[in-house]
Residue frames as a rotation matrix with the C-alpha (Angstrom) as fourth column:
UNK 1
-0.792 -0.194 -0.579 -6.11
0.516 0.294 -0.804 84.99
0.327 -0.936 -0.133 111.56
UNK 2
0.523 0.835 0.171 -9.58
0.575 -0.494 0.652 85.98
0.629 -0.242 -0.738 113.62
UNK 3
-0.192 -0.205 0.960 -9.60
-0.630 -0.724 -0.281 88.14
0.752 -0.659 0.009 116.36
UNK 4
0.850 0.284 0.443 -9.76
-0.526 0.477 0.704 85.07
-0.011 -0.831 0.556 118.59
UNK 5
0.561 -0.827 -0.029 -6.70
0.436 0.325 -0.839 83.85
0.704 0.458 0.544 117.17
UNK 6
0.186 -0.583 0.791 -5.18
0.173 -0.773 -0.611 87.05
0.967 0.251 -0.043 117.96
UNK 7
0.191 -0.230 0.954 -5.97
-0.981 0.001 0.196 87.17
-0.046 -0.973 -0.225 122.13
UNK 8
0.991 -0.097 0.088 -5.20
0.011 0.734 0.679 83.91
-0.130 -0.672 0.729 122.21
UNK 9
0.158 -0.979 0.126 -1.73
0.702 0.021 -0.712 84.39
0.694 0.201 0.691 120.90
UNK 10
0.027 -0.216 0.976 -1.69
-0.497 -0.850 -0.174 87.86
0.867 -0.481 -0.131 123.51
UNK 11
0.720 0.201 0.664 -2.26
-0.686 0.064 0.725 85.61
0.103 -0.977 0.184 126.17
UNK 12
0.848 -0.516 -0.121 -0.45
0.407 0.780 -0.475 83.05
0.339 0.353 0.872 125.18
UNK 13
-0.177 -0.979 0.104 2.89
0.498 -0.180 -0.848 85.50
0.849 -0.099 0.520 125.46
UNK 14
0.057 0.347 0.936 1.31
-0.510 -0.796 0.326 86.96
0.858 -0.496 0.132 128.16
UNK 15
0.961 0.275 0.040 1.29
-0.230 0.706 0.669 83.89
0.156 -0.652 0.742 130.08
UNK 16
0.486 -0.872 -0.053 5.04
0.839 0.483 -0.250 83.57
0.244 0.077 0.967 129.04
UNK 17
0.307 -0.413 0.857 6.37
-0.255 -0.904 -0.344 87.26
0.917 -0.113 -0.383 129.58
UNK 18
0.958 -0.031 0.285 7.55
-0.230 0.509 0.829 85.95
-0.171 -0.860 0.481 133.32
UNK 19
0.687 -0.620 0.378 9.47
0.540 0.784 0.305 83.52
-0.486 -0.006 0.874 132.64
UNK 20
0.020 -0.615 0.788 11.50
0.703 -0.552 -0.449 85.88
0.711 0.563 0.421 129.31
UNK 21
0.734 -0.215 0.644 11.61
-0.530 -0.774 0.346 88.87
0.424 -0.596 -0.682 132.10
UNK 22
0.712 -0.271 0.648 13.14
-0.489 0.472 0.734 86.27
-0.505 -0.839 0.203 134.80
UNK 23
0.201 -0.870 0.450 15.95
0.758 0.429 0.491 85.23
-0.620 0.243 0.746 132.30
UNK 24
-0.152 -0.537 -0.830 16.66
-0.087 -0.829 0.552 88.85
-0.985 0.156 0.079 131.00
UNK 25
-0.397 0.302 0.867 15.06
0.848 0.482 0.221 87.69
-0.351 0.823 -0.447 127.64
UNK 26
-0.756 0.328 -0.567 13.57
-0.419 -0.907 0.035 90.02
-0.503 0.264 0.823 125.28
UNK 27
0.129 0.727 0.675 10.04
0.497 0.542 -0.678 89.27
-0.858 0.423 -0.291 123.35
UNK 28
-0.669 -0.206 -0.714 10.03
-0.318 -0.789 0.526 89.86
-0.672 0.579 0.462 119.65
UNK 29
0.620 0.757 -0.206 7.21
-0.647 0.346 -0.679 89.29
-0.443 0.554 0.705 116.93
UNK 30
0.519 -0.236 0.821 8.05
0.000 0.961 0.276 86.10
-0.855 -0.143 0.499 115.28
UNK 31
0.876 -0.178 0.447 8.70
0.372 -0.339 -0.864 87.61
0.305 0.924 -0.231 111.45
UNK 32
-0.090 -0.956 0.280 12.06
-0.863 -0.065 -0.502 89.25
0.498 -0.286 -0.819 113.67
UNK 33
0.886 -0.386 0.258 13.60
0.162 0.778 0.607 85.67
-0.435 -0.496 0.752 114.71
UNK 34
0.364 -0.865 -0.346 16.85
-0.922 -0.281 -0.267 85.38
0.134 0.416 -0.899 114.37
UNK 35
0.178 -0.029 -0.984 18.69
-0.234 0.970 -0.071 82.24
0.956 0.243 0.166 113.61
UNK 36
-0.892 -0.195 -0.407 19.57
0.182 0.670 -0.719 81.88
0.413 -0.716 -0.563 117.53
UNK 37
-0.694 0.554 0.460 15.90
-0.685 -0.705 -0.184 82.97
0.222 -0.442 0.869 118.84
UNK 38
-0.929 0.279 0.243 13.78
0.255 0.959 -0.128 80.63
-0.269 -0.057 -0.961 120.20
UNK 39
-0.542 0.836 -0.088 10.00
-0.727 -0.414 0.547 81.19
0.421 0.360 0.832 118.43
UNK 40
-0.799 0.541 0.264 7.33
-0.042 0.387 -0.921 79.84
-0.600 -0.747 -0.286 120.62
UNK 41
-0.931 0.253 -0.263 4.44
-0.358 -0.487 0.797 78.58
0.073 0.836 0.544 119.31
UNK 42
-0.753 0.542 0.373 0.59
-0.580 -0.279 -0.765 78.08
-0.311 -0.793 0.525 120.00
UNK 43
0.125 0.991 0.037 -1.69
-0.173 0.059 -0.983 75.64
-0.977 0.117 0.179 118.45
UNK 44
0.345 0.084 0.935 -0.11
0.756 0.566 -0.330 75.23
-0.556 0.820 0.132 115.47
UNK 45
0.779 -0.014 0.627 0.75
0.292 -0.877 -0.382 79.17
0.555 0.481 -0.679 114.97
UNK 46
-0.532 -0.847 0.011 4.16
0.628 -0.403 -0.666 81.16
0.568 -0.347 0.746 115.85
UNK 47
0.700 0.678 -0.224 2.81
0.667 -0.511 0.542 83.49
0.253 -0.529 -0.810 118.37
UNK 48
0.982 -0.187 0.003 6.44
-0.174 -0.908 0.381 85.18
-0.069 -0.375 -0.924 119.58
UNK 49
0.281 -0.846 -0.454 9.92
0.292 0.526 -0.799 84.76
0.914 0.092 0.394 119.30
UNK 50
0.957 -0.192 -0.218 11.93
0.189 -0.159 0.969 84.82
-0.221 -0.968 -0.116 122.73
UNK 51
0.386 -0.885 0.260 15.52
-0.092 -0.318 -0.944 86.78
0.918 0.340 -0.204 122.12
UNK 52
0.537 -0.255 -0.804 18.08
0.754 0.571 0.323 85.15
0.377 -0.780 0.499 124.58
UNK 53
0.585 -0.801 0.125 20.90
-0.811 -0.579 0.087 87.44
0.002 -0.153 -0.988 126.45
UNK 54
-0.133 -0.958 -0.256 24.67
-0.188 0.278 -0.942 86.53
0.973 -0.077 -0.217 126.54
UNK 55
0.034 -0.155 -0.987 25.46
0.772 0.631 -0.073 84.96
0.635 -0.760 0.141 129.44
UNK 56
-0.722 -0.590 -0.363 27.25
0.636 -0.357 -0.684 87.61
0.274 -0.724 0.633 130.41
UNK 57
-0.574 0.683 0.453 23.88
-0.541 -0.731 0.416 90.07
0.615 -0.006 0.789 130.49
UNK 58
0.360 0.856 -0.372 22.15
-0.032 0.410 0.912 87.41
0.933 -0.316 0.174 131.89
UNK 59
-0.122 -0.694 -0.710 24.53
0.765 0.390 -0.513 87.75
0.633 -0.605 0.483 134.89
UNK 60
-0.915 -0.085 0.395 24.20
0.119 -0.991 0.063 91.06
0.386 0.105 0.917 135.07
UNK 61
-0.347 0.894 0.285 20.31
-0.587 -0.444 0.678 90.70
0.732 0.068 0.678 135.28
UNK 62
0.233 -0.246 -0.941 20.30
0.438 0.890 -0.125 88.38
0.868 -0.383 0.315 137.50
UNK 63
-0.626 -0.667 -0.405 22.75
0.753 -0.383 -0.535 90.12
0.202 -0.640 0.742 140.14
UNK 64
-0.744 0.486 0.458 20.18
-0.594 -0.795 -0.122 93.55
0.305 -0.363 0.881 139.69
UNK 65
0.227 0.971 -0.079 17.06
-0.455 0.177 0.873 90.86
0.861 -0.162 0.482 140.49
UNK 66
0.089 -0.012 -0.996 18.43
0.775 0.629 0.062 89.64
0.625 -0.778 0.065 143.45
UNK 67
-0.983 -0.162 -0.089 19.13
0.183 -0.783 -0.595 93.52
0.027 -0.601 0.799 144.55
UNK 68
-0.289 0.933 0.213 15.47
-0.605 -0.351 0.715 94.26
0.742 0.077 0.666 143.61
UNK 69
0.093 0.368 -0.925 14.42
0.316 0.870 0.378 90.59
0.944 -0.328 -0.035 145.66
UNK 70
-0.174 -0.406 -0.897 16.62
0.933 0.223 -0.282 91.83
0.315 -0.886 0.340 148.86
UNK 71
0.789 0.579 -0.206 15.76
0.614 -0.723 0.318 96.07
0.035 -0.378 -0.925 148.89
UNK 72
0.811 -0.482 -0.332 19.11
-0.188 -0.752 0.632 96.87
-0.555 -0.450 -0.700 148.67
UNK 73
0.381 -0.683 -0.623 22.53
-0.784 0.120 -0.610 96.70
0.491 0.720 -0.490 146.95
UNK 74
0.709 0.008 -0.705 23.85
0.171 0.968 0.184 93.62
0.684 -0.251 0.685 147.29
UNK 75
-0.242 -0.957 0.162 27.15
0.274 -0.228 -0.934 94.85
0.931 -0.182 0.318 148.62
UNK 76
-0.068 0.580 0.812 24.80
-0.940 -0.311 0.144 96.21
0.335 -0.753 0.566 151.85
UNK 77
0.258 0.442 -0.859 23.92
-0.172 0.896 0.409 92.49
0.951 0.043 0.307 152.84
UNK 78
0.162 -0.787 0.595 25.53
-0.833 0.214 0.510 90.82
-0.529 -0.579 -0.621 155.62
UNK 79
-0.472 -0.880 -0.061 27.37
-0.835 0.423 0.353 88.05
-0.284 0.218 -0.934 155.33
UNK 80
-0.477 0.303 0.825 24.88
0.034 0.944 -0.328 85.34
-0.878 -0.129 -0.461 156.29
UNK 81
0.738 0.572 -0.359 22.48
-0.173 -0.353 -0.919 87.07
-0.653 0.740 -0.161 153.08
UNK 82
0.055 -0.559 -0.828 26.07
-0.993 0.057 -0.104 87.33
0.105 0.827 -0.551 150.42
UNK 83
-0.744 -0.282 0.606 26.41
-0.218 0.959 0.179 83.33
-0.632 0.001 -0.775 151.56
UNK 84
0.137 0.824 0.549 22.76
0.304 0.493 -0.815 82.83
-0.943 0.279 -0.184 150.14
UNK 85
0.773 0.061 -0.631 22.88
-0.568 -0.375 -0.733 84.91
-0.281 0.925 -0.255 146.98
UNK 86
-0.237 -0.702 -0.672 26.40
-0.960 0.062 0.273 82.84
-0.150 0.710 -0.688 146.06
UNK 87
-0.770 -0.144 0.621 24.50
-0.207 0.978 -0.029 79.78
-0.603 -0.151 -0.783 146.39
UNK 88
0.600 0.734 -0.318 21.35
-0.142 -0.294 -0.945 81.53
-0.787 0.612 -0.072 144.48
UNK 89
0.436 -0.228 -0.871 24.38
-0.768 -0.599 -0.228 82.04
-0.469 0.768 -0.436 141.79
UNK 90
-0.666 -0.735 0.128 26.14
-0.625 0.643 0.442 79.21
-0.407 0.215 -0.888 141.98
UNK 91
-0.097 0.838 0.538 22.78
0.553 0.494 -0.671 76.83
-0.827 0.233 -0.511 141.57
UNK 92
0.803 0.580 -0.135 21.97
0.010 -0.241 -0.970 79.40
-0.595 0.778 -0.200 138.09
UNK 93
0.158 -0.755 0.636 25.74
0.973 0.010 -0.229 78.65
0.166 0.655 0.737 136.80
UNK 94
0.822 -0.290 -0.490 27.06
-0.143 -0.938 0.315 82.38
-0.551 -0.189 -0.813 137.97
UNK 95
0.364 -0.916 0.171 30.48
-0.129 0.132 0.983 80.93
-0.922 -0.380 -0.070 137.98
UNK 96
-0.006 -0.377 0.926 30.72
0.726 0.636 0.263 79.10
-0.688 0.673 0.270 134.33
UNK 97
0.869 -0.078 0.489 30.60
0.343 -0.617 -0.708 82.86
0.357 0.783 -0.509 133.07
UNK 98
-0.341 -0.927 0.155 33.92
0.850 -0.375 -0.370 84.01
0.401 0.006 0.916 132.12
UNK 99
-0.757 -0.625 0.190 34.33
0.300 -0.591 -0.749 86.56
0.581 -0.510 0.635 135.41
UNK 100
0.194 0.981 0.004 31.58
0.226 -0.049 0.973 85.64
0.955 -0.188 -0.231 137.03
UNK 101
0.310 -0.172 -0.935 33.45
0.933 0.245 0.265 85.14
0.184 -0.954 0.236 140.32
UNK 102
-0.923 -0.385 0.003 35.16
0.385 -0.923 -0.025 88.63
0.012 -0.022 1.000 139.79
UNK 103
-0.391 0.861 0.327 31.45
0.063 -0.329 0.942 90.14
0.918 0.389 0.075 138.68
UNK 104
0.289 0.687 -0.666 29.96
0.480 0.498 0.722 88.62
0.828 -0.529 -0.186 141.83
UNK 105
0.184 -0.111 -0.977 32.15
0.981 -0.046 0.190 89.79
-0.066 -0.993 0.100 144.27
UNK 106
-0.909 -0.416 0.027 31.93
0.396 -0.881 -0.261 93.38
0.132 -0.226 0.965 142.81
UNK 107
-0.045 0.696 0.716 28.66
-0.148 -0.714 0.685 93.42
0.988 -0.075 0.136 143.20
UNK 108
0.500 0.300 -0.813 28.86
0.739 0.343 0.581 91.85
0.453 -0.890 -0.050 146.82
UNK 109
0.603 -0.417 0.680 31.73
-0.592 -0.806 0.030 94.28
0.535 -0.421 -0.733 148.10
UNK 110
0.834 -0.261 0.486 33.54
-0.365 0.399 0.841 91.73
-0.413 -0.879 0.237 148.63
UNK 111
-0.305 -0.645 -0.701 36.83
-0.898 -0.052 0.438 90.28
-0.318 0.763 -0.563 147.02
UNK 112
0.134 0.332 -0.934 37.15
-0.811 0.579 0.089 87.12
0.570 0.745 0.347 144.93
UNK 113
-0.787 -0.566 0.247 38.87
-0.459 0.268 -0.847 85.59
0.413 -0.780 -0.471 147.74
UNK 114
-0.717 0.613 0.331 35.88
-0.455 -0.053 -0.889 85.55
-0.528 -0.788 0.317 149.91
UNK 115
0.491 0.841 -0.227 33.43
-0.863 0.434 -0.259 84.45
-0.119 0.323 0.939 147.12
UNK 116
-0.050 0.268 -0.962 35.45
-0.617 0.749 0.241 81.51
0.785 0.606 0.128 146.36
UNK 117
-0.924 0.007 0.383 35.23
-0.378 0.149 -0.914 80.87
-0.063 -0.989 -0.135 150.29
UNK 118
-0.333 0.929 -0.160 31.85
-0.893 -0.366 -0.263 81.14
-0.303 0.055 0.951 149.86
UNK 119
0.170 0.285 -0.944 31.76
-0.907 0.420 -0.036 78.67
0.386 0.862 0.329 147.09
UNK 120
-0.595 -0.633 -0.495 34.20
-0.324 0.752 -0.573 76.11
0.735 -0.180 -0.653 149.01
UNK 121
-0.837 0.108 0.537 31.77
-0.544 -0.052 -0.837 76.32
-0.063 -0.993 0.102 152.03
UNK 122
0.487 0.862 0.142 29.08
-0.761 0.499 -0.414 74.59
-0.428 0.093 0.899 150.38
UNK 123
0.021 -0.359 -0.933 30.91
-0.494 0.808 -0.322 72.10
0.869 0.468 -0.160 148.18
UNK 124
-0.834 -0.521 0.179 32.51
-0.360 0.270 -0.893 71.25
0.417 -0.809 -0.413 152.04
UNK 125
-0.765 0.506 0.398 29.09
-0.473 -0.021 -0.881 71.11
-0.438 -0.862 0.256 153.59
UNK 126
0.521 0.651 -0.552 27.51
-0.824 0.551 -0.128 69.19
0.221 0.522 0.824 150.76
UNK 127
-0.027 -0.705 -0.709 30.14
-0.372 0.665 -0.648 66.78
0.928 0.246 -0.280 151.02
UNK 128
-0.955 -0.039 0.295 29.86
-0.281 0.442 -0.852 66.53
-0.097 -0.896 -0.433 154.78
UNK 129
-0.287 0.946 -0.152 26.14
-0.900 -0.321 -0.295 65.69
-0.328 0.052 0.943 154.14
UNK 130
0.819 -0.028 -0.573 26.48
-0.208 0.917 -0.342 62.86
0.535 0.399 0.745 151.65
UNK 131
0.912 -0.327 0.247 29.07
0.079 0.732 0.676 61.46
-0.402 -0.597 0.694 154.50
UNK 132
0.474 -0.855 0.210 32.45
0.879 0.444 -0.174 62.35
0.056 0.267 0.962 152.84
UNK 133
0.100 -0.644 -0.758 34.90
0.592 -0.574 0.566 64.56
-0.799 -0.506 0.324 152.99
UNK 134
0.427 0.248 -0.870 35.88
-0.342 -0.846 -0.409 67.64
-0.837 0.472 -0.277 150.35
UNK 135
-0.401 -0.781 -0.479 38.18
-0.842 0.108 0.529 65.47
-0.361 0.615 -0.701 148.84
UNK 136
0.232 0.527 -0.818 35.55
-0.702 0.673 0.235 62.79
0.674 0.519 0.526 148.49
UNK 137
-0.554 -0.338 -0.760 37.01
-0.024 0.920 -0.392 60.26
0.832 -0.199 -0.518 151.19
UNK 138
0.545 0.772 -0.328 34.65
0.467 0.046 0.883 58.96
0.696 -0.635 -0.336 153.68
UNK 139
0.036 -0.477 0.878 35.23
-0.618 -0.701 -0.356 60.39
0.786 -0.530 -0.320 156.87
């Protein structure tokens, strides 16, 4: 490999380091893949492997980038702000992690109750949108 090789592979993961931050990913040289790692590759050359998180970390990382996004713990919000973030969560699959809905509403300060309000209030208001009711029957 030259030494043009070499920045282009640096940019290369450089160009990708984003995206593996913004899903709680880890970067590892491609020689460490593991059999579930995903190994990116440039031109014809491995360049990096991308180590996923568990859902449940990825929840986790998530929940602290939306506190970083808003300045504050989430639990601080108001209401109209905890409505957005559960629709931020719901739209990245919060929910389909086992205790997301618990997770969520300890970081909101709020109970599960209220998030699954939350949750029902958009289904409802999508549904009034596309012209039907929650239960699906026109209105």
């Amino acid at each position: 490999m030259t030494a043009a090789d070499g920045d282009q592979g640096r940019r290369f993961a450089d160009a990708v380091k984003p995206l593996v931050d913004a899903m709680g990913a880890e970067m590892v040289a491609p020689e460490e893949a593991r059999g579930d790692d995903v190994v990116l590759a440039w031109e014809g050359r491995d360049v990096v492997a991308v180590r996923l998180p568990h859902l449940s970390d990825s929840l986790d990382h998530i929940l602290a980038e939306l506190e970083r996004r808003h300045g504050m713990p989430l639990a601080e919000l108001d209401r109209r702000t905890k409505q957005s973030v559960v629709r931020v969560l719901e739209s990245r699959g919060a929910f389909s992690v086992r205790h997301g809905v618990e997770t969520v509403a300890s970081a909101l300060g709020v109970s599960r109750f209220t998030v699954y309000n939350y949750i029902n209030s958009q289904e409802e208001k999508r549904a009034r949108q596309r012209g039907t009711g929650a239960g699906g029957d026109p209105r």
